[in-house]
N, C-alpha and C positions, 0 to 999 in steps of 0.2 A: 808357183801358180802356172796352170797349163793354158797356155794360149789361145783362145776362142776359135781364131784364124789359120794357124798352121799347124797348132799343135804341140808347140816347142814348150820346155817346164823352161819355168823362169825366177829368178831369186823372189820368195814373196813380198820383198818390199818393192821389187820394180814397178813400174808406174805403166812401161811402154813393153813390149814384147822384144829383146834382145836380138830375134829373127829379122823378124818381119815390120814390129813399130808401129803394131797396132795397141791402142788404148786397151790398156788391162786393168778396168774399173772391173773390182768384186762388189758379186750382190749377193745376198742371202738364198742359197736353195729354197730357205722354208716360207719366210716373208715380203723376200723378192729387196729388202734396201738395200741402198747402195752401201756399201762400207769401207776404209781406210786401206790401203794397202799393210799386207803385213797382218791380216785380222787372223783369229784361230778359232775364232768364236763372232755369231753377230750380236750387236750389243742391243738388239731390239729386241727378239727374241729367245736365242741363247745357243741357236742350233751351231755344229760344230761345222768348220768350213775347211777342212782338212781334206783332201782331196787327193784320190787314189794315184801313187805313182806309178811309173813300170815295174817297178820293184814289187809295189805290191800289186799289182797284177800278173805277175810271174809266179807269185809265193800263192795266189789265190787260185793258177792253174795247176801248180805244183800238189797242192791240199787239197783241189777236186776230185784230181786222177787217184788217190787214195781211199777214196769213195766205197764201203760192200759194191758188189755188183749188183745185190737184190735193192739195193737204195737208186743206184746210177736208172736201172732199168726204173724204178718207179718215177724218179723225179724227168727222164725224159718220154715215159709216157704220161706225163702233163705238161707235155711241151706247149700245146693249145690252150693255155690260162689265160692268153692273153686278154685283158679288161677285167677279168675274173674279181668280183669282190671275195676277201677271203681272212677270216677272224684270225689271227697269227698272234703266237707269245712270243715278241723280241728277247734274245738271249742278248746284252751287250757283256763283252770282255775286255779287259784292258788291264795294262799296267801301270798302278801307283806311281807318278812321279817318275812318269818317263823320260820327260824332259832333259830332268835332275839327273838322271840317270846315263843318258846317251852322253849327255856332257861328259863324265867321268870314264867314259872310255872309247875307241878309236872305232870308227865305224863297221868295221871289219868283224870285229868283237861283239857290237851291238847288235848287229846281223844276225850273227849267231845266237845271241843269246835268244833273241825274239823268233827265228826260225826254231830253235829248241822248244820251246813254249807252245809255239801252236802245232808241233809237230806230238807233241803230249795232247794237248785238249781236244785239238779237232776230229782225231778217232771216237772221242767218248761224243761227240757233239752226230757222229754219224752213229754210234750203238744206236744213238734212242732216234734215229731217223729227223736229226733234224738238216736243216741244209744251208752253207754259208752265202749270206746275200751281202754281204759290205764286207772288205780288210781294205784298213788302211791304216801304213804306220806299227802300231801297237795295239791298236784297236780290232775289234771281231765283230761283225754280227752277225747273229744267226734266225733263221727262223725257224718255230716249230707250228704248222701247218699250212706251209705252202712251202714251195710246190704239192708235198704230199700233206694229206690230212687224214690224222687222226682221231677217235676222239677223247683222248686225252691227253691232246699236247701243252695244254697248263702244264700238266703233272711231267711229262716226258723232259720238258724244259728245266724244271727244276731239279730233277732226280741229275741231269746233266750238267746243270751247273753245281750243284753240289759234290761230285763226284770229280770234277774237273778244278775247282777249289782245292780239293784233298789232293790228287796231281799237282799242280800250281804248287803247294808248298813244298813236297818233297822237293821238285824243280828248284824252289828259291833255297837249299839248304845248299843244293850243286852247286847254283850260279854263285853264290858269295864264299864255296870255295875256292872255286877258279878263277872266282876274277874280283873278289872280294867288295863286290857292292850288296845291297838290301835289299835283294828282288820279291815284288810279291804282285798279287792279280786280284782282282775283285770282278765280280757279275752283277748284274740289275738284270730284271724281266718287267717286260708289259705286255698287257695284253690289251689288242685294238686292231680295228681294218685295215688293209691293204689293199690295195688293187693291182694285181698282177702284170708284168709284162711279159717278154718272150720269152720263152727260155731255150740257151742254145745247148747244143752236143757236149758245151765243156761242163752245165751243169751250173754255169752263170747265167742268171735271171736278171729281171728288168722288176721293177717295181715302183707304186705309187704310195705313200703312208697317206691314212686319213688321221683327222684327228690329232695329229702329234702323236701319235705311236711309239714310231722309234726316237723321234725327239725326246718323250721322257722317260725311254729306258735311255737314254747316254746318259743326261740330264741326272739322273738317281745316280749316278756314281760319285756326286759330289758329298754323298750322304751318307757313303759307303765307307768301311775302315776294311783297310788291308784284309787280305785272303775270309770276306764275308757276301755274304748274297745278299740283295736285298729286293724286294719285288713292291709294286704298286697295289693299288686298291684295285686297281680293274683285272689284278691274276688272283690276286689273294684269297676269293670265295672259290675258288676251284682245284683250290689245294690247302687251304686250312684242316679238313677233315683227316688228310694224310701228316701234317707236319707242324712242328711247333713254330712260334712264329711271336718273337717280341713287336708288340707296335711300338713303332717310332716318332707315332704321332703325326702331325700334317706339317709338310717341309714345305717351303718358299723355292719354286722352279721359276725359273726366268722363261717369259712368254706365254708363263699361266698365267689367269689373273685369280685365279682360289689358290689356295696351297691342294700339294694333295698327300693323301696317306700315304707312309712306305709301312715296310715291315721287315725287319733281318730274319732272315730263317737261319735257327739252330739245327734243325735236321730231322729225320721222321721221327710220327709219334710213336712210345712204345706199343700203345693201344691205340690202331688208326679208327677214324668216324668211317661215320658213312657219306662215300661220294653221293651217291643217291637220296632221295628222299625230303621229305620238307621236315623240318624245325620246328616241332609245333603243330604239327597237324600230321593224325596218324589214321590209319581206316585196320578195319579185319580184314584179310586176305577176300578175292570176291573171283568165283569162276574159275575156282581149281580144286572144288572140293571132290571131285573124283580123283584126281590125279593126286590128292593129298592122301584119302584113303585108301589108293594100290601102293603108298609108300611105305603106308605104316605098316598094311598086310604083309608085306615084303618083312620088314623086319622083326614078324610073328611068324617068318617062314623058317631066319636066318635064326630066329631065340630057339624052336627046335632041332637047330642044327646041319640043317642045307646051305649051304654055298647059292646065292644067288647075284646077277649082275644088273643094274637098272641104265637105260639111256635117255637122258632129258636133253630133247632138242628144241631150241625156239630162238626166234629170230631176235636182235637187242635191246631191250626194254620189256619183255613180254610178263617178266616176273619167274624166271628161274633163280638166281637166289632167295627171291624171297618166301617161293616153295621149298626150298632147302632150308630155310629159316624156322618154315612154321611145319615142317617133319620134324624136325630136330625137338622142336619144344613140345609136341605133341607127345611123340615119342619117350622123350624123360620126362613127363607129367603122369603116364600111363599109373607108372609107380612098379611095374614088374622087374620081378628078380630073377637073375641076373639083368643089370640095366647093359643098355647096348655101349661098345666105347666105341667116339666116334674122331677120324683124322681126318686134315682135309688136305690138297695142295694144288692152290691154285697156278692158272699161268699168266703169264704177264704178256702186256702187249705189244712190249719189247723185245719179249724174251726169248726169241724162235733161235735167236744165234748165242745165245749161254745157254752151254752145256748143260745135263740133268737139272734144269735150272726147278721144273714142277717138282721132278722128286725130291729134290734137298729140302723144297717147301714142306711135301709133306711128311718126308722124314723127321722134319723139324716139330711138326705136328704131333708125330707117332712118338718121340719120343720127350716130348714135352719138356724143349728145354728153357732154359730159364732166360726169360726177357732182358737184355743189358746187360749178360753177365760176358766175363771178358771170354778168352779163346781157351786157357787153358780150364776154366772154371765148365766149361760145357765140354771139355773131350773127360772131365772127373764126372760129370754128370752123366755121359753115354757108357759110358765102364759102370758105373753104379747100375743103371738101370740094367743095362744087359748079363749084368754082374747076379741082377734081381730074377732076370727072368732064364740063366741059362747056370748058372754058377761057374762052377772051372773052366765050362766049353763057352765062357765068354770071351776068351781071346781069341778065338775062332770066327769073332762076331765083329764085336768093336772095333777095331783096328779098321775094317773097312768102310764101315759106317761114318767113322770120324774120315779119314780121308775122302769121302764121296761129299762132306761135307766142307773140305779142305783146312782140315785143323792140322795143327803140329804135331806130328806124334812124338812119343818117347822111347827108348829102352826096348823090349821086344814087340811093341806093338809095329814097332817104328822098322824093325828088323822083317816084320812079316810082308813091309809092302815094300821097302827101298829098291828090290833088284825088278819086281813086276814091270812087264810090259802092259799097252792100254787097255789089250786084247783081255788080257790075263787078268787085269785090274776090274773090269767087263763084268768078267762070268763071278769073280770073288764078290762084288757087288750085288749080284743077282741071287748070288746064293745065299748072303746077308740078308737079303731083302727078303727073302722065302722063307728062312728060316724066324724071321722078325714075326712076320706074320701070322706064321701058323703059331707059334708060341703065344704070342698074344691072344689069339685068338682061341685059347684053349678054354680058358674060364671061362670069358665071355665074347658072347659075338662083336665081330668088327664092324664099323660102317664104314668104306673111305670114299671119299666123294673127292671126287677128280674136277675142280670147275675151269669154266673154261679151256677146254681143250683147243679149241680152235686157234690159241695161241702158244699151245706145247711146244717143248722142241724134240726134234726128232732123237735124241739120246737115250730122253725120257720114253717118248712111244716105244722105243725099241725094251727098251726093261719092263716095260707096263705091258708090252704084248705078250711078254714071258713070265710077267704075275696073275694073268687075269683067270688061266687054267686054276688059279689055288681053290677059284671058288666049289671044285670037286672033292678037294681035301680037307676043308675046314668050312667052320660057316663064317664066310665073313662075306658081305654086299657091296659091291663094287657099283658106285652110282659113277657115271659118267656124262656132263654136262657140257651142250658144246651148241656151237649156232650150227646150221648145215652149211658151213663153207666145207665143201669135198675136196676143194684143192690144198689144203694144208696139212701137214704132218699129222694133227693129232685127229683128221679121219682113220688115219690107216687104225688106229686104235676102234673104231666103233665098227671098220671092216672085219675086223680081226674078232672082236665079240660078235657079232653075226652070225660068222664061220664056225666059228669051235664052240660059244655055249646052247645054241640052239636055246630051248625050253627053259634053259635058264638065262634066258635073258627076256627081261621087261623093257620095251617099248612105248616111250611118250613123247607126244608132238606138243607143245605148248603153243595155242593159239589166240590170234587179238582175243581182246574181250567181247560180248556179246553189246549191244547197246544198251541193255538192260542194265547189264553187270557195269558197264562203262557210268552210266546215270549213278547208279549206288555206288561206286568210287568217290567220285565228286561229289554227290551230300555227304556221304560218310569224311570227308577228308575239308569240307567246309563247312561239315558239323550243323547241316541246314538243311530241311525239305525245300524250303522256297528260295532256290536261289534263282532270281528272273530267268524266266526261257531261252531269253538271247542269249545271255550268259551263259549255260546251260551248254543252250547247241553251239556256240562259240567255240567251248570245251571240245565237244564231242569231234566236231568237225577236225578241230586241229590233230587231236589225239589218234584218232581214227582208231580206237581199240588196244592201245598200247599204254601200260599201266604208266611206265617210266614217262611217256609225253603225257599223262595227265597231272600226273604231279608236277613234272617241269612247265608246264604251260599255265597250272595254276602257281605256282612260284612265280613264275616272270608276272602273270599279271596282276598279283599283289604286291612285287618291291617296287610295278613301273606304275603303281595305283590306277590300276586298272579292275581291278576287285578294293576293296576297301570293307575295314570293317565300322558299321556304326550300331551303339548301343548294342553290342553284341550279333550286330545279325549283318553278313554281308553281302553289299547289294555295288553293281556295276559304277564302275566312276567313267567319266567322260572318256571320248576318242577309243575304248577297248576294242572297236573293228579296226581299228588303226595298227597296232601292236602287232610286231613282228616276231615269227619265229625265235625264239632265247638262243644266245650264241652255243651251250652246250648242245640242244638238238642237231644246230645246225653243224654243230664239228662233227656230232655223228652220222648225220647224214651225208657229209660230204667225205666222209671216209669209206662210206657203203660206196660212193659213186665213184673215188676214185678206183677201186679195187674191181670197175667194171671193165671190158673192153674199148678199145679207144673207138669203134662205130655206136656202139650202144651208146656211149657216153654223148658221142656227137646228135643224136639222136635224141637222146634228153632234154639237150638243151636247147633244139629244134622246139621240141613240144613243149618248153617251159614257157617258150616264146608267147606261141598259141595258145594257150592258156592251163587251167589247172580239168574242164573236162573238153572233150571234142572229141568229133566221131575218127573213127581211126583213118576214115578214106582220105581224112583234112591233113593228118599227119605225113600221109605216103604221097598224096599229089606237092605237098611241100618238095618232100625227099626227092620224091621225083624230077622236081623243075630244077633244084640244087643240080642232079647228076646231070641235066639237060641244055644247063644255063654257063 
């Protein structure tokens, strides 16, 4: 127990402070009661009273400084959060029966074993950009969207604690060599607000939970078995679409007074959902029917045999996949022969630092391998197909394909890549990749659709800027989709078709909807002409022309019964001016805002004050009293 007064750690069963002899009555962080000396836990409401040493204050600057430096830079240009409310997925980590554990061996040993540990996870806890805001002990927590936010840190949290699982056990196979005990780790997530506090230079933050947030991510670990994940009902609908997910029914937490739902995740699905969209209620595409029309033309250009390249830019939500959606079905309904084959590879929003991380996707694509099959079952699969499409000059092929994809090779495949340098391994790739293509593309025309570029990584840009010439030599349509963020790697790919294909490249801006079109979204998607006008402009308002906030906004305002349906027809339930933006808008838009400049950003927040309109002079006589005052 650290001493209120001086500061001195004190045996936790002491009563008085060993320094100084001031009264060391413990009270609950969460509920504020007084409790027993000696507590580890309050017995009110459940929160954990474990309290951060030097030790793990050393270990938490230690695993700071280990940080990307594209991470360090983000999270201290949010150093200004402070008060900041901000929707976060607690990641908690810990070790099974620690206690049990430390006892069975000398401290020196237990040090080590637990600096091992998180010296494994908390790398993978930085891939997916999250950031550690508690260690103590054995324990971890982490957040995923704050300081930085993204919008998909449901998803980023899980893909991190899953992966950091699979670590964690290798780990536990070491530690009960060497030291012959049972090591193993488990994770819980929630998701719920926080309120921000400072954040300093070491990349240590301050923070408030609301709610019991991070009280029932610890709290879930009691629910948890060895090396498993388990998440709450409040992460669950924002990552069910990607991953499988046994319910465990409604567990009894201490300080709740409902129970609440967990769920173990087994891991992603083979066939993911859709993040996007409502359940239940679907509309025809509305306000792209030209831009659907120059796609299809396009690939009545590529069925006679021209090479062409297409650029679909628009900002998030606007409905670029779901243009891509309704090409595609267009396209193969037409019924014309030769029908188009199409590949895709997307990028991730993670994924700027793994390597060809797009193209292995859509290598993956192009050669259609088979879903859950193991490693060697798909390097017999790329030998087959290229076996199909090249015959003897397949080993000329395969061998590189399978390593860009990092399988095992064998025998003389294995022989063609062992002594290559990366350089060399580079151009062997490039030229696998050329040759894939235009082969392919002999029978029939190609489509490959590149989505998401704005989160490529640069390995990828760099190969794709030396495939995109193929569209001179073959017909194949190179669709490239991206938001205009110009400062990220996979512009240099839309500079680069610019430059060299000239007239063979198609340009499209994807913009809000029209009001009109916005109006026919919403009955077509509530299935209703008369849905009251408040309701109506309620919509519109929030959405402002953006397909993705019309569906999220009519989602939230029918799970928070804010729309309802009766006798089939639905019509506005009480408080729906009340209802605040849905947590998923709101993580995307505060990821728009952090990726702003740090004046611009202060600036926003200036005019959020002032309200949602006002004349600009009200905005700049603000600023101006700020620089004057």
């Amino acid at each position: 127990m650290i001493c209120p007064n001086c500061h001195r750690e004190n045996p936790d069963s002491a009563r008085y402070c060993l320094n100084c002899g001031v009264a060391l009555a413990k009270h609950c962080p969460n509920c504020k009661a007084e409790l027993p000396p000696g507590s580890r836990y309050c017995m009110h409401c459940g929160q954990s009273l474990r309290t951060t040493t030097a030790v793990d204050a050393d270990r938490h600057t230690r695993l700071a400084a280990t940080a990307p430096s594209s991470l360090i830079d983000k999270v201290r240009a949010a150093s200004d959060l402070s008060g900041e409310r901000r929707v976060v997925t607690v990641l908690h980590v810990d070790v099974v029966g620690s206690t049990a554990l430390a006892e069975q061996m000398d401290i020196e040993a237990w040090t080590t074993v637990i600096n091992g540990a998180f010296d494994r996870i908390v790398p993978i806890i930085y891939r997916y950009e999250g950031t550690i805001a508690h260690l103590v002990g054995d324990a971890l927590l982490a957040f995923f969207g704050a300081p930085v936010a993204h919008e998909d840190d449901p998803i980023r949290a899980l893909r991190a604690a899953l992966d950091l699982i699979e670590v964690a056990g290798d780990y536990a196979e070491f530690v009960h060599q060497e030291h012959g005990v049972e090591f193993a780790m488990r994770a819980c997530l929630n998701t719920g607000p926080v309120i921000m506090g400072s954040v300093g230079d070491d990349l240590k933050y301050e923070y408030n939970p609301v709610g019991g947030v991070v009280n029932l991510a610890n709290r879930l670990k009691f629910a948890a078995k060895p090396e498993t994940v388990l998440i709450s009902e409040n992460t669950y609908p924002f990552v069910e679409p990607l991953f499988d997910c046994v319910d465990l029914g409604a567990i009894e937490v201490k300080g709740r007074p409902e129970p609440v739902y967990a769920y173990q995740v087994i891991g992603p699905k083979a066939e993911p959902g859709q993040v996007r969209g409502l359940t239940g209620l679907e509309s025809p595409m509305v306000g792209r029917d030209a831009e659907l029309a120059s796609l299809i033309q396009l690939c009545e250009t590529v069925r006679a045999g021209l090479g062409r390249a297409v650029l679909i830019i628009g900002e998030p939500g606007l409905g670029k996949t779901r243009l891509i959606a309704e090409w595609k079905a267009a396209v193969n309904g037409i019924g014309h022969e030769p029908t188009a084959q199409w590949a895709q590879g997307h990028g991730l929003s993670y994924g700027q630092g793994l390597p060809y991380h797009l193209i292995i996707d859509l290598l993956q694509s192009l050669v259609l391998m088979p879903k859950g099959a193991g490693e060697s079952e798909i390097c017999a699969s790329i030998q087959s197909f290229t076996e199909d499409l090249f015959g003897d000059a397949a080993i000329e092929v395969y061998p590189y394909l399978c390593h860009l994809l990092s399988l095992q090779l064998e025998g003389q495949a294995l022989e063609q890549v062992r002594t290559l340098d990366p350089q060399a391994l580079q151009a062997h790739y490039l030229t696998s990749l050329r040759r894939l293509l235009k082969v392919m593309a002999t029978d029939h025309p190609l489509v490959i659709i590149l989505e998401d570029l704005h989160w490529a990584d640069p390995s990828s840009i760099e190969l794709l800027n030396k495939l995109l010439p193929l569209t001179s030599e073959a017909p194949i349509l190179f669709c490239l989709v991206t938001r205009p963020e110009q400062d990220t790697p996979g512009w240099k790919l839309v500079t680069t078709a610019r430059e060299i294909l000239g007239g063979g490249l198609t340009e499209m801006t994807i913009e809000a909807l029209s009001d009109l079109d916005s109006r026919q979204l919403v009955a077509n998607l509530l299935e209703i002409e008369a849905l009251p006008e408040g309701v109506r402009t309620h919509i519109l308002q929030k959405a402002e022309g953006n397909p993705f906030f019309v569906e999220e906004v009519i989602r939230m305002l029918i799970d928070r019964g804010a729309i309802i349906q009766e006798n089939g027809n639905w019509v506005a339930g009480a408080q729906i001016e009340e209802v605040e933006i849905p947590d998923n808008l709101q993580s995307l838009l505060l990821a728009r805002i952090d990726r702003l400049p740090d004046e611009v950003k202060h600036t926003l927040r200036v005019a959020s004050v002032i309200g949602r309109q006002f004349p600009l002079r009200v905005l700049e006589r603000v600023l101006v009293g700020e620089d004057t005052a």
